[in-house]
N, C-alpha and C positions, 0 to 999 in steps of 0.2 A: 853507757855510751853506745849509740848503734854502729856498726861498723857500715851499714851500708851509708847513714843517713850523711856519716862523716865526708864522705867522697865526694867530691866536687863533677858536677856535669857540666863536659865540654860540649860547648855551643859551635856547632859544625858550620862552615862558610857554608852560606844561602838560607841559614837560620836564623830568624829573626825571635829574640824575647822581649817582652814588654811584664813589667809589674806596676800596678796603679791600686795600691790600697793591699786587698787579702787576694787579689785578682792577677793569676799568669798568663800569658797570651803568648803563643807559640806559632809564629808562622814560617811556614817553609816550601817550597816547590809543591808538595802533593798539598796542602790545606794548611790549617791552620785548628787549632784546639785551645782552650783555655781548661780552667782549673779554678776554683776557688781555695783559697787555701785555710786552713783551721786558726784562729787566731792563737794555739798556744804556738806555731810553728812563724817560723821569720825566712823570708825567703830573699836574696842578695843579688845582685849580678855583678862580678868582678873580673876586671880583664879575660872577656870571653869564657866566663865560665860561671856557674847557677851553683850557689853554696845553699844549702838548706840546714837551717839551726833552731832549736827549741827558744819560745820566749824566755821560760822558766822550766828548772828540772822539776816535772813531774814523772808521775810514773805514765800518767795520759797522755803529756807531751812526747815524749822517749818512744810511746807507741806509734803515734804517729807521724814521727821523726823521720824512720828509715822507708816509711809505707809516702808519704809525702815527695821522699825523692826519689823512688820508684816509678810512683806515676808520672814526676817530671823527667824521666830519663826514659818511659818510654812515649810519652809525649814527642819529645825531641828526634826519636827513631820513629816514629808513623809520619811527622810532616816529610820526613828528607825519603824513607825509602819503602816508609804504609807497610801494613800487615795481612798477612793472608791464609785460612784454614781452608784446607780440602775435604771434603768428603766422600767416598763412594757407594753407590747405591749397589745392591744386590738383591738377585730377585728376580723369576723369570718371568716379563713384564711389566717392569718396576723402571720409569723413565721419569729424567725433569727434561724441562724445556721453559725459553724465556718467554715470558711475552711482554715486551717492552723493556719496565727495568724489574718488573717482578717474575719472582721464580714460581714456577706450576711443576707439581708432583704428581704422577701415579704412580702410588706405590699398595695398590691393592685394594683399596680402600672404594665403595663406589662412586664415590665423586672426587675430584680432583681436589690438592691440596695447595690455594695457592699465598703465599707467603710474600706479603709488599715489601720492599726493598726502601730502607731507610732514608733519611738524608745520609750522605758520605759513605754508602756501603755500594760495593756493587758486585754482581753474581753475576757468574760465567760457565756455563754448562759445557761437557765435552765429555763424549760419550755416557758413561755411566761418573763421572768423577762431578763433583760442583765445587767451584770455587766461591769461597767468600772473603772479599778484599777490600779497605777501609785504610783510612788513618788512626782511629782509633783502637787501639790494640782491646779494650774491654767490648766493646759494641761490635766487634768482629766477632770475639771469642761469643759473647754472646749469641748474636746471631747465627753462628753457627751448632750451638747445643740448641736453640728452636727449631731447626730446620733437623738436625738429628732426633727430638724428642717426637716428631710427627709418626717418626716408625722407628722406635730404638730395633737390633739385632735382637731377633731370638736367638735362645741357645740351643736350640736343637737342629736348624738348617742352615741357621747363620744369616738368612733374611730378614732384610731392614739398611737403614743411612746408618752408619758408621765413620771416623774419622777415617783416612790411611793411614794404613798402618797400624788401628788397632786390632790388638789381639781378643776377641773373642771366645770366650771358654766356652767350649761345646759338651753339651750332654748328651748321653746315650741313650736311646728312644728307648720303650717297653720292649723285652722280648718276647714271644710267641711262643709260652710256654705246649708242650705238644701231651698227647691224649695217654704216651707209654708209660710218664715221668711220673703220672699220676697214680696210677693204681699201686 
């Protein structure tokens, strides 16, 4: 049994579910998402609230049991109140900037780095920090490990796009071994 897949999702006022087939449709104030769902999985709507149950016990069914009502439960939180990753740049002369709905990089590199901006995602620059913000909680996360993989952090000075917040392990450069040490 999965304990998460057990647990019933409540359908928040201003949220709309629709099921039509293996097909979820999620609409709420920020957008709207669907789903296709797996045919071993069965998906309910019952007085305000989304029950997710295996057709049959498999051990395949059981897997994606609790992963099934995951993605419906964060479905249900990106239409009502959307998801959002920050980043900060570091780096002396290492800037973004929008141009239109796409984000543009210099971060060292000779030519600029510019990165088109999805359907449902949208990026907001401020000073050295970028937002990346969406209804879809995977297509955010996503988008935001591309936009960090342009220049991950080195570990010697710490420059590069980094999440906030993460912690960085720093290495200690060569020493300058001296001319005494040696004789």
């Amino acid at each position: 049994m999965s304990r998460i897949g057990k647990k019933p999702i409540e359908i928040i006022p201003g949220v709309e579910a629709k099921i039509t087939g293996q097909k979820v449709l999620i609409k709420g104030p920020q957008g709207e998402l669907s789903l296709l769902v797996r045919p071993e999985i069965k998906v309910e709507i019952k007085t305000g609230q989304i029950f997710v149950t295996p057709q049959i016990e498999t051990k395949k069914s059981r897997a994606f049991w609790g992963t099934t009502r995951a993605l419906l439960q964060n479905m249900v939180k990106g239409v009502t109140r959307g998801y959002e990753k920050r980043l900060e740049i570091e780096g002396v002369g290492f800037r973004a900037e929008l141009e239109g709905q796409d984000l543009v990089l210099n971060v060292g590199f000779t030519h600029a780095v510019k990165i088109k901006a999805p359907q449902n995602i949208k990026f907001a620059v401020d000073k050295n920090t970028i937002i990346v913000s969406g209804v879809d909680k995977g297509l955010v996360g996503e988008m935001a490990a591309k936009i960090r993989r342009v220049r991950p952090p080195e570990p010697y000075k710490g420059k590069g796009i980094r999440y906030t917040g993460e912690q960085i392990r720093r290495k200690v450069g060569k020493k300058a071994v001296s001319t005494t040490a040696a004789k």
